[in-house]
PyMOL Python script that loads the backbone (N, CA, C, O; Angstrom):
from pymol import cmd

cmd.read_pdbstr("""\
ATOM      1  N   UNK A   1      -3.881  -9.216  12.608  1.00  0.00           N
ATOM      2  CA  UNK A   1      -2.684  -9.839  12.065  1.00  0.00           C
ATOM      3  C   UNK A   1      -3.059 -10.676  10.838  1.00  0.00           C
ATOM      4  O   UNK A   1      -4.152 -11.237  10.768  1.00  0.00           O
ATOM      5  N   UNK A   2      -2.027 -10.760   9.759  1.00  0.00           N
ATOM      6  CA  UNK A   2      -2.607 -11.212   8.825  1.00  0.00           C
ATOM      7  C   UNK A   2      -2.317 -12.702   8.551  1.00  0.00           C
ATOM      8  O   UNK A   2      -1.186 -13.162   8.704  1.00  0.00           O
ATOM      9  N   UNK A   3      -3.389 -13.462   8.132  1.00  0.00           N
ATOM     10  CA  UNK A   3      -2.781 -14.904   8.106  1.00  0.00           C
ATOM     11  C   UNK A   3      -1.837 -15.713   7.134  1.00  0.00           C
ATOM     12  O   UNK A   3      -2.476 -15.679   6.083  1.00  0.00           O
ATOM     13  N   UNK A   4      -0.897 -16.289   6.933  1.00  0.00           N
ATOM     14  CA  UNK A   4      -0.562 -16.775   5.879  1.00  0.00           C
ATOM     15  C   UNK A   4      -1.067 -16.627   4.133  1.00  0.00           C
ATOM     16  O   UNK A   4      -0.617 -16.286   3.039  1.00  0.00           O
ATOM     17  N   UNK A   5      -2.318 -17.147   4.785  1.00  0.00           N
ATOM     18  CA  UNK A   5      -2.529 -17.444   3.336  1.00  0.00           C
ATOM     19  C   UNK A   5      -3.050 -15.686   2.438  1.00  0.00           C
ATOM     20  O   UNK A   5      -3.079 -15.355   1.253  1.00  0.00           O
ATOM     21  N   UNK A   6      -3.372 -14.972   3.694  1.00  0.00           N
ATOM     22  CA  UNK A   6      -2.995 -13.958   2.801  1.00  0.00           C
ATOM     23  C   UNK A   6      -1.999 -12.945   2.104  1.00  0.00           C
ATOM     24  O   UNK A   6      -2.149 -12.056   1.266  1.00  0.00           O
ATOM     25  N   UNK A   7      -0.755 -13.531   2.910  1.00  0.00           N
ATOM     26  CA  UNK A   7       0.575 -13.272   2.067  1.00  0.00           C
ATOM     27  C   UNK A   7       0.683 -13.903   0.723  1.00  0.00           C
ATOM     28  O   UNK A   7       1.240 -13.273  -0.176  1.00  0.00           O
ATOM     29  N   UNK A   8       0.108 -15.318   0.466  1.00  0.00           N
ATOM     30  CA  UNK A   8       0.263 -15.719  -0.844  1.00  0.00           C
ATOM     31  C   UNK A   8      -1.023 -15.065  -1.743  1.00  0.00           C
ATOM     32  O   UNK A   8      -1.137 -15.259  -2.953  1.00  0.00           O
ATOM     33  N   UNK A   9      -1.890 -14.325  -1.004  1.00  0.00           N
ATOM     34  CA  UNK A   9      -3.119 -13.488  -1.659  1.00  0.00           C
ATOM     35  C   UNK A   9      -2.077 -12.451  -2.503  1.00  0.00           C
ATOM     36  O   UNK A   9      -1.870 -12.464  -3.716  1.00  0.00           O
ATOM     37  N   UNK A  10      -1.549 -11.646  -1.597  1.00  0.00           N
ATOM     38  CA  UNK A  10      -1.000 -10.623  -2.126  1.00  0.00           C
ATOM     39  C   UNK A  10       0.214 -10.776  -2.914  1.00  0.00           C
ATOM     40  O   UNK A  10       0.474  -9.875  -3.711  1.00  0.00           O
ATOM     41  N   UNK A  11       1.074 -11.870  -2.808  1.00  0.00           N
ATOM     42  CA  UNK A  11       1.771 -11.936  -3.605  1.00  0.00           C
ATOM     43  C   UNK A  11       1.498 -12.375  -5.070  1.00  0.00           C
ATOM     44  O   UNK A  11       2.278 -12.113  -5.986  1.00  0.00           O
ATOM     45  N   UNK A  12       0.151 -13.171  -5.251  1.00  0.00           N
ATOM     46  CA  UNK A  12      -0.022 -13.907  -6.277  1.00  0.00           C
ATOM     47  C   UNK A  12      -0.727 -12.801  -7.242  1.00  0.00           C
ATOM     48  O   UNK A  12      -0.911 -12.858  -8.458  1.00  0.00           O
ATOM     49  N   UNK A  13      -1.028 -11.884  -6.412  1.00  0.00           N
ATOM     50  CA  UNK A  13      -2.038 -10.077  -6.884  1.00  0.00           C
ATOM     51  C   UNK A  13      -1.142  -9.576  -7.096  1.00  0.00           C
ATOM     52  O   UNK A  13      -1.482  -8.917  -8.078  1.00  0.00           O
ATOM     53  N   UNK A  14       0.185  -9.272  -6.861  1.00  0.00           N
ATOM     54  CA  UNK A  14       1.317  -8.669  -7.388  1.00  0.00           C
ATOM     55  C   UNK A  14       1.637  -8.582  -8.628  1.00  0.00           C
ATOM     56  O   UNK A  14       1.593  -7.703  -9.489  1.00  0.00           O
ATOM     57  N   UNK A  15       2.043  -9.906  -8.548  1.00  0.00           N
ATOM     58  CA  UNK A  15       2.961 -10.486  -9.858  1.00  0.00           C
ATOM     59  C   UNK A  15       2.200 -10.878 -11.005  1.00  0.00           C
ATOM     60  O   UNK A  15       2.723 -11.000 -12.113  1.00  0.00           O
ATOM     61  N   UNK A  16       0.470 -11.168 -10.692  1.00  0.00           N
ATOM     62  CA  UNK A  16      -0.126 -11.338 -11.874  1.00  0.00           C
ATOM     63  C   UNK A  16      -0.501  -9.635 -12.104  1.00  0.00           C
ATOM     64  O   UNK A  16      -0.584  -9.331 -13.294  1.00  0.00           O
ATOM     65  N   UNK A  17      -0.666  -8.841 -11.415  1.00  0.00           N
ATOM     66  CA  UNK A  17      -1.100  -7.095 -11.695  1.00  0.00           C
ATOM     67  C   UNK A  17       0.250  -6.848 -12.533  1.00  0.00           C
ATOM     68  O   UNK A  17       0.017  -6.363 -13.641  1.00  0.00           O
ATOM     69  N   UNK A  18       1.472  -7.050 -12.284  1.00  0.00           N
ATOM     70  CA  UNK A  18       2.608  -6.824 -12.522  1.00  0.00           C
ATOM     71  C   UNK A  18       2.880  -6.796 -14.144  1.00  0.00           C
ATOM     72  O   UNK A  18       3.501  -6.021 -14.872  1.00  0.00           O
ATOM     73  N   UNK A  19       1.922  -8.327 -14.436  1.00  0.00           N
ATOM     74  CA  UNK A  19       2.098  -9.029 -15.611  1.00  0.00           C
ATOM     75  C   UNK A  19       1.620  -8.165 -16.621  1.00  0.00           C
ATOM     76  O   UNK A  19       2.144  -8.335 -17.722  1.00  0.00           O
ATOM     77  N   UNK A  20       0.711  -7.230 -16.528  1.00  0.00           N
ATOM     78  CA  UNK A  20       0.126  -6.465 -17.524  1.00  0.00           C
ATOM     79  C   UNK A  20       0.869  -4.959 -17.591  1.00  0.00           C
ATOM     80  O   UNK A  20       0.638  -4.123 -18.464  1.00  0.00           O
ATOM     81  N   UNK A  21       1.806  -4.800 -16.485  1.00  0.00           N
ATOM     82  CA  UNK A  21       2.539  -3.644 -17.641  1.00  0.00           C
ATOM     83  C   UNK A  21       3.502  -3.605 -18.748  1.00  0.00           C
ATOM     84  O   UNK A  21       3.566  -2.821 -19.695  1.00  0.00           O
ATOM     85  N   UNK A  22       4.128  -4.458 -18.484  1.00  0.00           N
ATOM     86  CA  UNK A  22       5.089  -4.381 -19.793  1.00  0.00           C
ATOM     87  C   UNK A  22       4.146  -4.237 -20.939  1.00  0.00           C
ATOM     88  O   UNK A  22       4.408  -3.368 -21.771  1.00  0.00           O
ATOM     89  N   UNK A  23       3.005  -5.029 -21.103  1.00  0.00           N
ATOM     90  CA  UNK A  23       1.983  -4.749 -22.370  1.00  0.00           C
ATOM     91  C   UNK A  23       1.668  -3.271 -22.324  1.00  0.00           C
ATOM     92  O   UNK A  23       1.790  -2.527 -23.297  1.00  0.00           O
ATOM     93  N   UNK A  24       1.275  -2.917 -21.190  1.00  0.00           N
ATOM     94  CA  UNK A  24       0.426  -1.933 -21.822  1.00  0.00           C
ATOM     95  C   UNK A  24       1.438  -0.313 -21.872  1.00  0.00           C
ATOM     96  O   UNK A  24       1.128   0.770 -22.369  1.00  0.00           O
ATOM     97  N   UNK A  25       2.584  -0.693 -21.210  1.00  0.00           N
ATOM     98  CA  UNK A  25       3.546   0.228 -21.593  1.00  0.00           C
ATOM     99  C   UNK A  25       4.257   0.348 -22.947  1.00  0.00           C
ATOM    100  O   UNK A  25       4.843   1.282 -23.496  1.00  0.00           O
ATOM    101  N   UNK A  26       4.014  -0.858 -23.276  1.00  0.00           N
ATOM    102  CA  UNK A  26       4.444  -1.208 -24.757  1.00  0.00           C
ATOM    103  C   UNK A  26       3.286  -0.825 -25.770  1.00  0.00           C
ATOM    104  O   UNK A  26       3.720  -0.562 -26.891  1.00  0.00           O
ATOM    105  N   UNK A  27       2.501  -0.775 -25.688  1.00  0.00           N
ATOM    106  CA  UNK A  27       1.010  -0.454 -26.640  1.00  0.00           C
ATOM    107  C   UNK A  27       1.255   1.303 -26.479  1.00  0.00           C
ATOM    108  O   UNK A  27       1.294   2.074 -27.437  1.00  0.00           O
ATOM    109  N   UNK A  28       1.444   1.799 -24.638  1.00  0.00           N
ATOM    110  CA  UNK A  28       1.711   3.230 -24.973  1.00  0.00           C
ATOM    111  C   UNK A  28       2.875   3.928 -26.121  1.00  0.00           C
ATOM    112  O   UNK A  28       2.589   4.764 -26.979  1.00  0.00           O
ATOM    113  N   UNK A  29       4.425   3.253 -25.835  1.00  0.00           N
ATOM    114  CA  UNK A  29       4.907   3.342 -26.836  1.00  0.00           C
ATOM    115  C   UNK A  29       5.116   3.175 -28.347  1.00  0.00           C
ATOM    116  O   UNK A  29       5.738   3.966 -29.055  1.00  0.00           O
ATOM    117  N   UNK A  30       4.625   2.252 -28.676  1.00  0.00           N
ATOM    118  CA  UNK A  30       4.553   1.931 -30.231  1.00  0.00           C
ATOM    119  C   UNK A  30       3.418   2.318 -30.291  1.00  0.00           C
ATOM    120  O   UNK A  30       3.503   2.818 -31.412  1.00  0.00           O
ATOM    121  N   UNK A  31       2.278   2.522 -29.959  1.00  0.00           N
ATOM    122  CA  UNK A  31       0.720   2.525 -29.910  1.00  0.00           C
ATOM    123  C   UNK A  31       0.076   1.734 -31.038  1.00  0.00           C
ATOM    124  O   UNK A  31      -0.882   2.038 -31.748  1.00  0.00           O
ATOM    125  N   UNK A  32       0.878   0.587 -31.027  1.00  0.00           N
ATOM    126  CA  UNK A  32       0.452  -0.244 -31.964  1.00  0.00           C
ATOM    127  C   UNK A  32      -0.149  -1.784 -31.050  1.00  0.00           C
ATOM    128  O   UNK A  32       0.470  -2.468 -30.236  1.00  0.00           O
ATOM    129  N   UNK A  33      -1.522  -1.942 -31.557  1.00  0.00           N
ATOM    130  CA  UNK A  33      -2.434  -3.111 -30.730  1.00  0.00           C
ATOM    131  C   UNK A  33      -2.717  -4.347 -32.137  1.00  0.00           C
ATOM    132  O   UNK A  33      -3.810  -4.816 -32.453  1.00  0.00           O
ATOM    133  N   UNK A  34      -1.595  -4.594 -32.679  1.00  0.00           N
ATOM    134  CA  UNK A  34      -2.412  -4.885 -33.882  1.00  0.00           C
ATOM    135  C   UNK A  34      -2.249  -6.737 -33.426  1.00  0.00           C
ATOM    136  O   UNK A  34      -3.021  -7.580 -33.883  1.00  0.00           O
ATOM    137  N   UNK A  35      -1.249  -7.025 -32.590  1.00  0.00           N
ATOM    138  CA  UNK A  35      -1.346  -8.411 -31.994  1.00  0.00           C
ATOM    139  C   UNK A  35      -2.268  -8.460 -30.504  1.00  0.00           C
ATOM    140  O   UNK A  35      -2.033  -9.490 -29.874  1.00  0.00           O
ATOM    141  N   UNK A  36      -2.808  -7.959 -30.145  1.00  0.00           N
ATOM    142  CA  UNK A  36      -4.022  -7.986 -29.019  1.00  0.00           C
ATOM    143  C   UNK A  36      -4.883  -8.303 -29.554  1.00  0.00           C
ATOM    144  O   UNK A  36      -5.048  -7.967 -30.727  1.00  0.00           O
ATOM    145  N   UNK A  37      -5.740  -9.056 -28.900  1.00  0.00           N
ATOM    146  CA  UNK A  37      -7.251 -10.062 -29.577  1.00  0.00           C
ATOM    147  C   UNK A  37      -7.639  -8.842 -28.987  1.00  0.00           C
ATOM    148  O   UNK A  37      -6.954  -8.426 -28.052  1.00  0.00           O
ATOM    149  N   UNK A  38      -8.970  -7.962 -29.503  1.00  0.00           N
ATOM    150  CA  UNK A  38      -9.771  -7.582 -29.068  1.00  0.00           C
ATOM    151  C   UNK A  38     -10.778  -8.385 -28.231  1.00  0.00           C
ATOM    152  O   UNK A  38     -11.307  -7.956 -27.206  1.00  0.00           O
ATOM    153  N   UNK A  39     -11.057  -9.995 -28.953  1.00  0.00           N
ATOM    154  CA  UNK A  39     -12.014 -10.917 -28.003  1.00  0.00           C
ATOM    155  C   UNK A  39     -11.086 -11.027 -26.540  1.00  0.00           C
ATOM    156  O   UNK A  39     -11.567 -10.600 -25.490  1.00  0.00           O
ATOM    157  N   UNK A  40      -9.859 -11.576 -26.583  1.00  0.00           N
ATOM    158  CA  UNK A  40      -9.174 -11.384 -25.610  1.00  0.00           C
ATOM    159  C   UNK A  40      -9.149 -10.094 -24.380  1.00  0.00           C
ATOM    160  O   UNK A  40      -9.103 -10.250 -23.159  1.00  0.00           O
ATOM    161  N   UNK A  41      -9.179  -9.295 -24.859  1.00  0.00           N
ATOM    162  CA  UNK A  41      -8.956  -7.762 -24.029  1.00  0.00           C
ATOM    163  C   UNK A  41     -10.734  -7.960 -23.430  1.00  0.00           C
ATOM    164  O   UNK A  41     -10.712  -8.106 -22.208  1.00  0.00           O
ATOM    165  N   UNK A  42     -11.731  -7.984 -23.820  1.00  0.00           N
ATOM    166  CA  UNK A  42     -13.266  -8.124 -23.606  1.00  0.00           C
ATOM    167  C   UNK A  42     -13.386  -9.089 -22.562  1.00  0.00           C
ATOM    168  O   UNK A  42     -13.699  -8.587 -21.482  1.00  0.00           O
ATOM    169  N   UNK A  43     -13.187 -10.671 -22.567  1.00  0.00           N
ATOM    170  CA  UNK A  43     -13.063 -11.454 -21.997  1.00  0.00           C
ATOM    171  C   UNK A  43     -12.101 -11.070 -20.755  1.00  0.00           C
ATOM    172  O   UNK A  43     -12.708 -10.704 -19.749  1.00  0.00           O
ATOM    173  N   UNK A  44     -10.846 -11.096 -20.684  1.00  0.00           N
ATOM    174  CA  UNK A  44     -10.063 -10.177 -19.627  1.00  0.00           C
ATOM    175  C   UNK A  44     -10.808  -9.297 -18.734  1.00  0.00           C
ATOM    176  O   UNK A  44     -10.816  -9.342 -17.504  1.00  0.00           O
ATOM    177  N   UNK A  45     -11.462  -8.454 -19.532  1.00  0.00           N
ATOM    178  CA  UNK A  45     -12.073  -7.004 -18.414  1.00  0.00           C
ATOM    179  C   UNK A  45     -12.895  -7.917 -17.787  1.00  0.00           C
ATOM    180  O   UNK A  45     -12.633  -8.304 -16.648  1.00  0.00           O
ATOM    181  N   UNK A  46     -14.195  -8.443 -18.610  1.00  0.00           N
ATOM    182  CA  UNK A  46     -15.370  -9.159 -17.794  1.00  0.00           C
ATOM    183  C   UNK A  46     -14.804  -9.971 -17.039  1.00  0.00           C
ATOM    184  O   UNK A  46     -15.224  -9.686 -15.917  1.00  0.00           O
ATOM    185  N   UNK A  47     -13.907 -11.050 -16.934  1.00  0.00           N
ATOM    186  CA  UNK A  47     -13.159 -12.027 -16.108  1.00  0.00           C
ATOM    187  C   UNK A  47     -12.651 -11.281 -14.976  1.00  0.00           C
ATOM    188  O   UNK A  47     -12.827 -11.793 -13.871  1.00  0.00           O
ATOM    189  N   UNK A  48     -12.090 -10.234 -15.038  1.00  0.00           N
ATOM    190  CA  UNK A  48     -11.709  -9.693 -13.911  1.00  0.00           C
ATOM    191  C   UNK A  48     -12.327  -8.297 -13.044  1.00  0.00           C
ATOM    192  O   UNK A  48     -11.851  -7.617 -12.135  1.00  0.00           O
ATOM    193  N   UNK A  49     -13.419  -8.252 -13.689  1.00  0.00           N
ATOM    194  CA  UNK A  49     -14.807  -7.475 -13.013  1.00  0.00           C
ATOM    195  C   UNK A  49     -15.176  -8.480 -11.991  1.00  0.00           C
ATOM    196  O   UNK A  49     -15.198  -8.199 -10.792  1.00  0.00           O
ATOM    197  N   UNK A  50     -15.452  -9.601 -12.438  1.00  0.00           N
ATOM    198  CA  UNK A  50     -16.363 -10.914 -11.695  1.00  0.00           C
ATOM    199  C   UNK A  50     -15.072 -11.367 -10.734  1.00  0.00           C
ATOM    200  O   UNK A  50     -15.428 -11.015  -9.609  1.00  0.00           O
ATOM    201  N   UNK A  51     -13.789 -11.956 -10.627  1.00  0.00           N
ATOM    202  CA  UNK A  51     -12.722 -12.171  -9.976  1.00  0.00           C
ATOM    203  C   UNK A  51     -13.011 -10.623  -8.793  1.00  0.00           C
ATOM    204  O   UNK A  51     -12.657 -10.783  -7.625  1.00  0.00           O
ATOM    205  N   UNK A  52     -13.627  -9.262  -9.189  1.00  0.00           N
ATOM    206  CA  UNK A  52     -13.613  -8.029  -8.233  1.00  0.00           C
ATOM    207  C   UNK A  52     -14.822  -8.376  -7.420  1.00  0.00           C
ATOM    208  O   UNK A  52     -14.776  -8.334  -6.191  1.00  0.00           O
ATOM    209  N   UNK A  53     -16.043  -8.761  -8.158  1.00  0.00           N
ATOM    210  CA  UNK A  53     -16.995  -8.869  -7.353  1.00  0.00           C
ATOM    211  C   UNK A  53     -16.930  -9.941  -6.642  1.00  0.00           C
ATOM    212  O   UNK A  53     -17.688  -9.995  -5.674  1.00  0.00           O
ATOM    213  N   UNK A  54     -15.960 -11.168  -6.927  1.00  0.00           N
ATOM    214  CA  UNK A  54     -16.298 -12.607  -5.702  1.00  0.00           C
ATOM    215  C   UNK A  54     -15.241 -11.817  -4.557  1.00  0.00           C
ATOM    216  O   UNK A  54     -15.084 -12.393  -3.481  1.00  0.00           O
ATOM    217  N   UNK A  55     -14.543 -10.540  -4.786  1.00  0.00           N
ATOM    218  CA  UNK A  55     -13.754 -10.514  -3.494  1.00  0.00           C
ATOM    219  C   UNK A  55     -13.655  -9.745  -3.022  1.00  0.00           C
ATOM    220  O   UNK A  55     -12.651  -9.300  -2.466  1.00  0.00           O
ATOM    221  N   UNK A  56     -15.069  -9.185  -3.124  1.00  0.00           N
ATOM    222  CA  UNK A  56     -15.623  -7.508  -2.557  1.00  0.00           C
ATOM    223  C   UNK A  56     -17.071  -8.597  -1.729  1.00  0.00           C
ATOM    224  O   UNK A  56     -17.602  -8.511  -0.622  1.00  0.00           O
ATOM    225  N   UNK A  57     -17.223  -9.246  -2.526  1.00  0.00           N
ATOM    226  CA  UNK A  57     -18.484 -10.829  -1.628  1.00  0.00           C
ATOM    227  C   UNK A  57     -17.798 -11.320  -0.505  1.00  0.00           C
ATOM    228  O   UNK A  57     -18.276 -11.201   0.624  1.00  0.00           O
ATOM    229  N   UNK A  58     -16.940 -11.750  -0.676  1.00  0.00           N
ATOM    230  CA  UNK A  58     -15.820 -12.339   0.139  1.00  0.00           C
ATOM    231  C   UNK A  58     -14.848 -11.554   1.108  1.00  0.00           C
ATOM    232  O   UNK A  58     -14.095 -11.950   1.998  1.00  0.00           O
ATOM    233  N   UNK A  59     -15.163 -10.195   0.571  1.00  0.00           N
ATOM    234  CA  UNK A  59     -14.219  -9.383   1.633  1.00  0.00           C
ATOM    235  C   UNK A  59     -12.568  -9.496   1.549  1.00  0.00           C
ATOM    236  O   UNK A  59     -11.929  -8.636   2.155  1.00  0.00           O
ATOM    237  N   UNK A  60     -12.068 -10.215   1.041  1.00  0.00           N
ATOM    238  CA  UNK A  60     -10.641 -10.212   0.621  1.00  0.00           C
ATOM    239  C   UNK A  60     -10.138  -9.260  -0.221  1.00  0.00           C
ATOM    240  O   UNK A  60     -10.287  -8.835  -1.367  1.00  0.00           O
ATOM    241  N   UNK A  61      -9.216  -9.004   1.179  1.00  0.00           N
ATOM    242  CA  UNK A  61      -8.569  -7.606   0.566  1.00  0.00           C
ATOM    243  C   UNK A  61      -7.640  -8.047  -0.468  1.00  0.00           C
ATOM    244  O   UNK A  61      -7.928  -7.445  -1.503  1.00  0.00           O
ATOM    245  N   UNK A  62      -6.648  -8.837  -0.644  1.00  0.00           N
ATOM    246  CA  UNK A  62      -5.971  -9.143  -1.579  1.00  0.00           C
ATOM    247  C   UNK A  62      -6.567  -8.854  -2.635  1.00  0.00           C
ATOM    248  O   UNK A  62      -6.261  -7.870  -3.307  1.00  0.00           O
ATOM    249  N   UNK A  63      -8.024 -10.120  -3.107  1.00  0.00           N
ATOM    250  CA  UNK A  63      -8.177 -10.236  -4.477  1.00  0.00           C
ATOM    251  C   UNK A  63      -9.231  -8.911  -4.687  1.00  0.00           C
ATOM    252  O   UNK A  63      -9.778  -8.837  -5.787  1.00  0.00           O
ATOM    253  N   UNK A  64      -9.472  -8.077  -3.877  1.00  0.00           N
ATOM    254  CA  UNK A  64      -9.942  -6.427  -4.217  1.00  0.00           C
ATOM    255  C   UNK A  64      -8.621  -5.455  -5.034  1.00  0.00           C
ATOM    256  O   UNK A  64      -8.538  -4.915  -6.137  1.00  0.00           O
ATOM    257  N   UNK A  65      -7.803  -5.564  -3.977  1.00  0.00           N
ATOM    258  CA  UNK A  65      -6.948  -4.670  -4.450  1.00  0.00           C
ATOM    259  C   UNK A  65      -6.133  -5.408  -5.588  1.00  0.00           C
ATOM    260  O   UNK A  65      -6.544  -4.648  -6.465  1.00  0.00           O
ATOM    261  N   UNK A  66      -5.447  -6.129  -6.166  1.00  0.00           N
ATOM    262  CA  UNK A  66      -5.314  -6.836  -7.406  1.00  0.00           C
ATOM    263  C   UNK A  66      -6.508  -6.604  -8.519  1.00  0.00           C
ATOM    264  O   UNK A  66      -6.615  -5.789  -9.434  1.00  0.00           O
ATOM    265  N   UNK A  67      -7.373  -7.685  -8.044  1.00  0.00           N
ATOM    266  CA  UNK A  67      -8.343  -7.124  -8.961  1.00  0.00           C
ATOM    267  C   UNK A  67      -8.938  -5.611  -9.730  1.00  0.00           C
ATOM    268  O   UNK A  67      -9.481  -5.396 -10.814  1.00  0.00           O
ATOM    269  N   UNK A  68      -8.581  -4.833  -8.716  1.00  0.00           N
ATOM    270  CA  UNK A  68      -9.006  -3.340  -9.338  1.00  0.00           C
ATOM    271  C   UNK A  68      -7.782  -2.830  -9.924  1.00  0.00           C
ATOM    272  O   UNK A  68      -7.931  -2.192 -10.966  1.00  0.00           O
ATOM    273  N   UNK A  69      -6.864  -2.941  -9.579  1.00  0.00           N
ATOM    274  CA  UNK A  69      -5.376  -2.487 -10.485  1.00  0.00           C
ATOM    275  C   UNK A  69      -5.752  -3.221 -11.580  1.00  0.00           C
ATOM    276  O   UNK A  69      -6.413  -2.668 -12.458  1.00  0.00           O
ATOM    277  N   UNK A  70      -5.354  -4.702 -11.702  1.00  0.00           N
ATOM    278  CA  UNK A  70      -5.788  -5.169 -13.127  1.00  0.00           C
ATOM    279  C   UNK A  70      -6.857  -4.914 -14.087  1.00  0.00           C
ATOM    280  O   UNK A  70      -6.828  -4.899 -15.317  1.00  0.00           O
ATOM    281  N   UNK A  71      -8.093  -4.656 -13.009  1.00  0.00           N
ATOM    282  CA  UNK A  71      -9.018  -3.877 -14.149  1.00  0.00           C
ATOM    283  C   UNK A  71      -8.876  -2.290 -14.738  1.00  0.00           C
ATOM    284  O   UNK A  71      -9.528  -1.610 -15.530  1.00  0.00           O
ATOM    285  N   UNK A  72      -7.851  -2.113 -14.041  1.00  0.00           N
ATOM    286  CA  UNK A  72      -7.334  -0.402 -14.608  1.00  0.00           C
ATOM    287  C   UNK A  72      -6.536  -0.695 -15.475  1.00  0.00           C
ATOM    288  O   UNK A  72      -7.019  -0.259 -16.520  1.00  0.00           O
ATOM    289  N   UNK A  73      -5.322  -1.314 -15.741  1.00  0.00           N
ATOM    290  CA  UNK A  73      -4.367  -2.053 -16.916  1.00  0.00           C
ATOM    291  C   UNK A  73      -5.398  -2.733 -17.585  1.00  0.00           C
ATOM    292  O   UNK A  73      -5.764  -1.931 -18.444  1.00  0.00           O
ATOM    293  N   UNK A  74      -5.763  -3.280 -17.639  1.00  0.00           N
ATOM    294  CA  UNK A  74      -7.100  -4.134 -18.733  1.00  0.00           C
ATOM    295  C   UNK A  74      -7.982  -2.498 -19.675  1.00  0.00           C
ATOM    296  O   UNK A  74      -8.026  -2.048 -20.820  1.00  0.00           O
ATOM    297  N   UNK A  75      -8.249  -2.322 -19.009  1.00  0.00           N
ATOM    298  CA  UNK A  75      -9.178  -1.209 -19.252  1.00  0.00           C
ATOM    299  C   UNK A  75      -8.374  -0.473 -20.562  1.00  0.00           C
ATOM    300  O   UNK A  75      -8.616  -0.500 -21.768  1.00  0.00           O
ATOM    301  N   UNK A  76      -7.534   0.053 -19.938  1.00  0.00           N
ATOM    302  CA  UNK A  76      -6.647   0.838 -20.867  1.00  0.00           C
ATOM    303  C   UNK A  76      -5.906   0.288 -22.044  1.00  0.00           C
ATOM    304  O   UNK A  76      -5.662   0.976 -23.035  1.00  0.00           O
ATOM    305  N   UNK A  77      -5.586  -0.844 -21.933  1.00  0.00           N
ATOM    306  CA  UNK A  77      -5.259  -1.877 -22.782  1.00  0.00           C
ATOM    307  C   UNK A  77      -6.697  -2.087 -23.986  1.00  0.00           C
ATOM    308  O   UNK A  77      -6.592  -2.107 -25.213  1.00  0.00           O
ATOM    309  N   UNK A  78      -7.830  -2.207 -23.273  1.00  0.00           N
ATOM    310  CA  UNK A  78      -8.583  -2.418 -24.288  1.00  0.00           C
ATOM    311  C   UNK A  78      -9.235  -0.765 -24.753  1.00  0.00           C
ATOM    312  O   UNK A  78     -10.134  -0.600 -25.578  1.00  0.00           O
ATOM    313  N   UNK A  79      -8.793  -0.078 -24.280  1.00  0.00           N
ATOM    314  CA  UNK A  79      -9.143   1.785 -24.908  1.00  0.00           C
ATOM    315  C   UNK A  79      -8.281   1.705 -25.599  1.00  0.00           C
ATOM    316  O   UNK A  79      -8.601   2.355 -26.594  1.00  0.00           O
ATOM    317  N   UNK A  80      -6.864   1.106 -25.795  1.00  0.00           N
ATOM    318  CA  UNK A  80      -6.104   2.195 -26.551  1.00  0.00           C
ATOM    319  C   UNK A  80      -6.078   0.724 -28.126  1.00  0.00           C
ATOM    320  O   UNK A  80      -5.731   0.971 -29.281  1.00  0.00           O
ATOM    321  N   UNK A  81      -6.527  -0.594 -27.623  1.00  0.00           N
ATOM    322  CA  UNK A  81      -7.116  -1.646 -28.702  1.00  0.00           C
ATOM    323  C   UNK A  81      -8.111  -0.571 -29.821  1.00  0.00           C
ATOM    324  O   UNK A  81      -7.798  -0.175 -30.943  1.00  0.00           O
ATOM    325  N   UNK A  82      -9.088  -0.364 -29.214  1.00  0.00           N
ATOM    326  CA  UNK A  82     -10.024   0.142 -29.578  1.00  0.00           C
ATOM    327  C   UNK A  82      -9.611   1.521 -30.146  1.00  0.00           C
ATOM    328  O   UNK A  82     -10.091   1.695 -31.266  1.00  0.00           O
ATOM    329  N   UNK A  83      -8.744   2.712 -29.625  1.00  0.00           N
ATOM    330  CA  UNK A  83      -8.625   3.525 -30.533  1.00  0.00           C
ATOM    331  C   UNK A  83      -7.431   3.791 -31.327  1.00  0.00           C
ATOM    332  O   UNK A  83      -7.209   4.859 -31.897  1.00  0.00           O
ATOM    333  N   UNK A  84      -6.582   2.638 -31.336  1.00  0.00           N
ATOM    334  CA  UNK A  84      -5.448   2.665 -32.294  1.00  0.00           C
ATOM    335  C   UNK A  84      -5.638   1.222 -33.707  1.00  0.00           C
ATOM    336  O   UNK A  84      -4.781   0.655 -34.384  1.00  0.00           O
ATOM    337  N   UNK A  85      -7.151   1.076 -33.653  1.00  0.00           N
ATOM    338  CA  UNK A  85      -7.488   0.140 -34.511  1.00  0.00           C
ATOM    339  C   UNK A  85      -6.912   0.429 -35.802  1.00  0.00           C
ATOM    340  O   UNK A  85      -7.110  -0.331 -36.750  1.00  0.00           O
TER     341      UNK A  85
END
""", "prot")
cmd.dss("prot")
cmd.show_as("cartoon", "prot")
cmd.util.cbc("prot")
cmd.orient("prot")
């Protein structure tokens, strides 16, 4: 059974995973990245590689499964930075 506080795990993995599509659906359509920091998009991936590994350490499923969606939206966000330069 799951405890409280991991309902606010998963909800808080939601809505911040959530937060990165409108961007990157928007970069698919216009395919224009010309307001994305590239330092930004870099920082992002590595920040949320390390946010994957404290909760693959930790065993929390929440900040696993969040974390790896966001590093798939990150990812792509910084591929399509990188090839619509």
């Amino acid at each position: 059974m799951m405890q409280h506080s991991e309902y606010l795990g998963y909800a808080a993995g939601i809505i911040t995973t959530l937060a990165f599509l409108p961007q990157a659906f928007r970069i698919f359509s216009t395919r224009r990245t010309r307001d994305i920091s590239l330092l930004w998009a870099l920082a992002m991936n590595t920040g949320i590689v390390l946010w994957l590994l404290y909760g693959i350490a930790k065993n929390d499923l929440p900040m696993i499964a969040a974390n790896s969606i966001s590093l798939i939206l990150l990812m792509i966000i910084l591929f399509l930075k990188l090839r619509y330069r």
